[in-house]
C-alpha positions in Angstrom: -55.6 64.7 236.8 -58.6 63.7 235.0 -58.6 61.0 232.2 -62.1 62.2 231.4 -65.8 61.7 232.2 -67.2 58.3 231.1 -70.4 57.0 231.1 -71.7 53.7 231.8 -74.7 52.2 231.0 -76.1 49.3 232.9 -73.9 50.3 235.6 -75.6 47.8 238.2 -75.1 44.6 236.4 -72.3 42.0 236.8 -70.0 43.8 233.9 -70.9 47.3 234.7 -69.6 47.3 238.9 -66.7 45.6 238.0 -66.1 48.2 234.8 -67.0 51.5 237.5 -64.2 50.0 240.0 -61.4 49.5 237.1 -62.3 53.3 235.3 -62.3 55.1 239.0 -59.5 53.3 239.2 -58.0 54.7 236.3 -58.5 57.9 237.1 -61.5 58.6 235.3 -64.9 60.5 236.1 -67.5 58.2 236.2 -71.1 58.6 236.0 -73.2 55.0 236.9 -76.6 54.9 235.0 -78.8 51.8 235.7 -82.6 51.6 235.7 -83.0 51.7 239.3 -80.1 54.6 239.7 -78.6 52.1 242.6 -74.7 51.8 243.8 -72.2 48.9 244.5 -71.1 49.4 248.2 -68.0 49.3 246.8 -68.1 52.0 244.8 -66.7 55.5 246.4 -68.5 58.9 246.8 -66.5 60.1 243.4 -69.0 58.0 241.5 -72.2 59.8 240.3 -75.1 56.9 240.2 -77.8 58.0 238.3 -81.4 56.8 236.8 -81.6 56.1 233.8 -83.9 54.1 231.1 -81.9 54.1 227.9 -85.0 52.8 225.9 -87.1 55.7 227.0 -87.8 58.5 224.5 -84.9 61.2 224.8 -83.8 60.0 227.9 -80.7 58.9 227.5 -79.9 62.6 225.3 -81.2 64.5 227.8 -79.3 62.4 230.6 -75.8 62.7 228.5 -76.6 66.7 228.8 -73.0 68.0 227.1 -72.0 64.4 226.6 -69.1 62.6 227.4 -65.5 61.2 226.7 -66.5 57.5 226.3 -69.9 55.8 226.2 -68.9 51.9 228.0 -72.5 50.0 227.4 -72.9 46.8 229.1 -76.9 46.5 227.7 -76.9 47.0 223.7 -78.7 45.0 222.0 -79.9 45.2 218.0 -80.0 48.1 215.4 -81.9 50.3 217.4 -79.8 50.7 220.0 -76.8 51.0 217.6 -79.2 54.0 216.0 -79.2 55.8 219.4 -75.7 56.0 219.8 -75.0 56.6 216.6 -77.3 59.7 217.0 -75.6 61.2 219.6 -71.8 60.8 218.1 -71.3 64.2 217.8 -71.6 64.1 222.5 -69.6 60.6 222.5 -66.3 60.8 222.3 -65.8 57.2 221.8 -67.9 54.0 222.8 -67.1 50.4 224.5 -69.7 48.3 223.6 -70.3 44.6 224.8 -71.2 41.9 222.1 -70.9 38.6 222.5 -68.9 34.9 220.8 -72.5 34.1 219.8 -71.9 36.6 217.0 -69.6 33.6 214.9 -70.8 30.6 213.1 -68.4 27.7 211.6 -67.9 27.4 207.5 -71.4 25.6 207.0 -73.0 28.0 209.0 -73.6 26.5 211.9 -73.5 28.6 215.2 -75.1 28.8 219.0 -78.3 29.3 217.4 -78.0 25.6 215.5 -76.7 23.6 218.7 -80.0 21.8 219.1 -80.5 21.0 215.3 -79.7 17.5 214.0 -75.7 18.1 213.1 -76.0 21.4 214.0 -73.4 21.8 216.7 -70.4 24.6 215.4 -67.2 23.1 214.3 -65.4 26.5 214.9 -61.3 26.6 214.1 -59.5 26.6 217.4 -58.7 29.6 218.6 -61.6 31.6 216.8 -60.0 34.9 215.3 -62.3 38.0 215.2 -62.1 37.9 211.1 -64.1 34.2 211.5 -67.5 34.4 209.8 -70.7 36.1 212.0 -74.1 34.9 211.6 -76.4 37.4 209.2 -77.7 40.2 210.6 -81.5 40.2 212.0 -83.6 40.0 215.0 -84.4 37.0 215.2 -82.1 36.1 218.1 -79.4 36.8 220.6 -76.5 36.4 217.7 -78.4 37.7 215.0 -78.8 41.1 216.9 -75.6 42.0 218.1 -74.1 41.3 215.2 -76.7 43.4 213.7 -75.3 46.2 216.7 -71.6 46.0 215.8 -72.5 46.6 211.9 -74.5 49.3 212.4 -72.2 50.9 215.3 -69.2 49.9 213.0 -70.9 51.8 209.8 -70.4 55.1 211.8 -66.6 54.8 211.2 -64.3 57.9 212.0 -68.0 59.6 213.5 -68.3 57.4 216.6 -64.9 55.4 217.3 -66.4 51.9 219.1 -64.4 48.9 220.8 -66.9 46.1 220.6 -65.6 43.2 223.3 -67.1 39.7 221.9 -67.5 38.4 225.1 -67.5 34.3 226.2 -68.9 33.1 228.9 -68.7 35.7 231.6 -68.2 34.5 235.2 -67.3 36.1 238.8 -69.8 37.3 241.3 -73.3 39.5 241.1 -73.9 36.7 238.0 -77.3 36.4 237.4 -77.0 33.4 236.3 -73.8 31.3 236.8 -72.8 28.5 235.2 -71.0 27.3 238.4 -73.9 27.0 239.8 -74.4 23.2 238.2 -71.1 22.4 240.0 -71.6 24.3 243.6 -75.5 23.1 244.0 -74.3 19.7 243.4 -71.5 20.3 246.2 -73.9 21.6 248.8 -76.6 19.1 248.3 -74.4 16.4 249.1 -73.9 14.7 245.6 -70.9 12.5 245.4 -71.2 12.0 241.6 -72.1 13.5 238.3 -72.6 12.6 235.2 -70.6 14.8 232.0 -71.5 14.4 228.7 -68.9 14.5 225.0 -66.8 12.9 227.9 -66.1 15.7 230.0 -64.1 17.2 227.0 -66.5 20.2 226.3 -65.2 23.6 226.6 -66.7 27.0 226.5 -64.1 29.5 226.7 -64.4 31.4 229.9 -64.2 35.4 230.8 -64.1 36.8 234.3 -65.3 40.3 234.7 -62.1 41.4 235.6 -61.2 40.7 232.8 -63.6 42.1 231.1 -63.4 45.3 233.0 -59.6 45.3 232.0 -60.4 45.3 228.3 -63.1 48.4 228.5 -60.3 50.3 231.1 -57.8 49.8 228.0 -60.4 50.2 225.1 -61.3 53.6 226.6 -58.0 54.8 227.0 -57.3 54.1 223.2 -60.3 55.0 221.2 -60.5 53.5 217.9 -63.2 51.1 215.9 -62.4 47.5 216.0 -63.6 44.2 217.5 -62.0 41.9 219.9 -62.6 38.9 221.4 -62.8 38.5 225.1 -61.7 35.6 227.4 -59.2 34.4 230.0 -56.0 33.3 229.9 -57.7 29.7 230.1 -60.3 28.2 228.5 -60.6 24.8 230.8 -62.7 21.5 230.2 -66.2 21.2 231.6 -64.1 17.8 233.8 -61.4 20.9 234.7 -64.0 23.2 236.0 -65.6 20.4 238.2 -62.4 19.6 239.7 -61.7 23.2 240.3 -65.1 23.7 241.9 -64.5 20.7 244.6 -61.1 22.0 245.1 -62.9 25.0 246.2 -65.2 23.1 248.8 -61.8 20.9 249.4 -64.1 17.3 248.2 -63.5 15.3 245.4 -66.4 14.3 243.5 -66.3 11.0 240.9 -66.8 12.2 237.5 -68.4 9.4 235.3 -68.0 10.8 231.5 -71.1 10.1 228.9 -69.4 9.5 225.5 -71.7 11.4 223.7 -74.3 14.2 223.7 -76.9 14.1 227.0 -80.2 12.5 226.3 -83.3 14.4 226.2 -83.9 13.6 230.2 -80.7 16.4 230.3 -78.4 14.0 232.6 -74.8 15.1 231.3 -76.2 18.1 230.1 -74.5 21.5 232.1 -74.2 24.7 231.0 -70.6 24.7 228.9 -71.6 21.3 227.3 -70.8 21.2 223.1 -69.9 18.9 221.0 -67.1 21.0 219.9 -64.9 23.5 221.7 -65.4 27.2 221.6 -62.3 28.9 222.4 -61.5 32.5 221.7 -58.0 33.9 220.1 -57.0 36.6 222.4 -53.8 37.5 220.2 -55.7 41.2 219.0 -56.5 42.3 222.4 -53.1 41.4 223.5 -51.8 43.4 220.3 -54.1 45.9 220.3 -54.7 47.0 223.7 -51.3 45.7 225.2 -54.1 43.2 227.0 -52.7 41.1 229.8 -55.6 39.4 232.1 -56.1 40.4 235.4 -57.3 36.8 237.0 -57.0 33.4 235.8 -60.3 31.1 236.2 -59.4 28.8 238.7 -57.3 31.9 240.9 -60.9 33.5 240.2 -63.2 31.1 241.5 -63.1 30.9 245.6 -65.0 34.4 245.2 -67.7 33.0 242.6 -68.4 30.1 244.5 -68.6 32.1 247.9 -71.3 34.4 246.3 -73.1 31.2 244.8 -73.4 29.6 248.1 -74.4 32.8 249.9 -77.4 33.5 247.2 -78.7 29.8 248.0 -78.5 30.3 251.8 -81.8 29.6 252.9 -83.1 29.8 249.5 -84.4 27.5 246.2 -82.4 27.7 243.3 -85.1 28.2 241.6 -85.8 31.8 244.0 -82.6 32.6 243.9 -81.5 32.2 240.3 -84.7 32.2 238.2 -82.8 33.2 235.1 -80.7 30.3 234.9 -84.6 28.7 235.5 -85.3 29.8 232.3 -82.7 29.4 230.5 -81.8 25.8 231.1 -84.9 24.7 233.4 -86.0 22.1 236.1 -83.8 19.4 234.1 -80.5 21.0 235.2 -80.7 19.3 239.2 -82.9 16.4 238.0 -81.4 14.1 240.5 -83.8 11.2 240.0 -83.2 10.9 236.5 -79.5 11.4 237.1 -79.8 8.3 239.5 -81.6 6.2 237.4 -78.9 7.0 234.6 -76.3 5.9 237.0 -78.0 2.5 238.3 -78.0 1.8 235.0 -74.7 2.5 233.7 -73.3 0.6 236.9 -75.3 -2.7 235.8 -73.7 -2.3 232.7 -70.0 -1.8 234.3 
């Protein structure tokens, strides 16, 4: 029998083929909507893949037709798009919507969107609990508009029920851009040592997409308006995740450990590198939703460092990840500066 017919929007990306498997799963009906209309191989013939762009005039009404059980969006971002679901409450039976940990900032507001400032790295309490306080509202930035999302979506109330998942950082395959990548590149290049900043002690609480999908299969079988944090069982050290990453290839790489933040030529800089760890209380899920993760990280990772490796085959990490290009730039594999940072700091030894 039937749980329902759920929609999900951004059906293609990294969250939304992992959400599809874990709804089918449940015994839901599930319609796939994504720009390009496209399907995981994985997926089975019971899936309806459709085209769809949500930020066209009426098309995502006129796509909904009747409407639906649950709404699960994977691509929300800002008041707008909280005003378009809003809207069409009355053909949404309930909504999952993905936010984000960027949403929090520590008690002299400081938050992801400070990191780079002088003194302006987050001293959040550790674990964060969803009643820690969010940045204000805006659209300035990535923070500023989800939170701006939840409010609005949140406002509804009893109108539009909405789970909103505050998600860490997300990892597994089909990533377009994976942090694991710093460590795996490294691996396949032949590099026998790196260099770790805030001595190897940063962490950036991790969530697999599992995971993730575990939450929205749960958060759609209990309707209701709240947020919840989302992250796995672990939250590991930026040193833990290397070491997890060569067990992978089975190699052991020497970790040299920077005492404090990287310099501006980036060496010591990777992509979970803070001053301060960012860990996320997963107590309400658990309470909530009866939440028990699917995967650990380490458990998870021979998969995500399989798909890494198979994306570079052939390929420039540049081609094959240009959004990790852009978001932390040519300084990430600057192996000539890393060398000269290391001829120096062996002098000094």
């Amino acid at each position: 029998m039937s749980k329902g017919n759920a929609w999900i929007l951004g059906a293609t990306g990294q969250i939304g083929r992992a959400a599809v498997q874990a709804l089918v799963e449940d015994g839901w009906e599930v319609t796939a909507a994504s720009r390009g209309g496209g399907r995981d191989a994985g997926w089975d013939d019971a899936v309806r893949a459709t085209a769809l762009d949500r930020d066209a005039d009426g098309a995502l009404a006129a796509a909904l037709g009747e409407g639906c059980d649950v709404l699960v969006d994977m691509v929300a971002y800002g008041g707008g798009h909280a005003r378009q679901l809003t809207g069409l409450a009355d053909r949404i039976g309930s909504a999952v919507v993905i936010s984000s940990g960027a949403v929090y900032e520590d008690d002299r507001g400081r938050g992801f969107d400070t990191q780079d400032e002088p003194d302006g790295s987050p001293r959040y309490p550790v674990p964060i609990p969803e009643t820690q306080r969010t940045v204000a509202a805006g659209d300035a930035t990535y923070g500023t508009r989800k939170i701006r999302l939840e409010q609005d979506l949140l406002a509804a109330g009893d109108a539009l029920p909405v789970t909103l998942l505050r998600a860490g950082a997300i990892h597994g395959v089909h990533c377009r851009s994976p942090r694991e990548l710093y460590f795996v590149k490294r691996l396949l290049d032949g590099r026998g040592r790196r260099v770790l900043s805030y001595g190897g002690t940063s962490r950036f609480h991790p969530v697999h997409v599992s995971n993730l999908a575990e939450l929205i299969r749960l958060a759609a079988g209990r309707p209701g308006s709240r947020v919840l944090n989302a992250g796995d069982p672990q939250a590991p050290t930026v040193t833990e995740i290397g070491e997890a990453v060569d067990a992978v290839f089975g190699r052991r790489t020497e970790t040299v450990l920077m005492a404090g933040a990287p310099g501006e030529d980036g060496v010591g800089s990777t992509p979970w590198s803070a001053a301060h760890p960012i860990v996320y209380d997963m107590t309400a899920a658990e309470q909530e939703l009866g939440y028990r993760p699917v995967t650990g990280y380490a458990q998870s990772l021979p998969a995500t460092v399989e798909w890494i490796s198979a994306q570079l085959e052939g390929r420039d990490w540049r081609e094959a990840y240009p959004v990790m290009l852009r978001a932390y730039g040519e300084k990430l594999f600057d192996y000539a500066a890393e060398d000269a940072w290391l001829a120096t700091y062996d002098r000094k030894a």
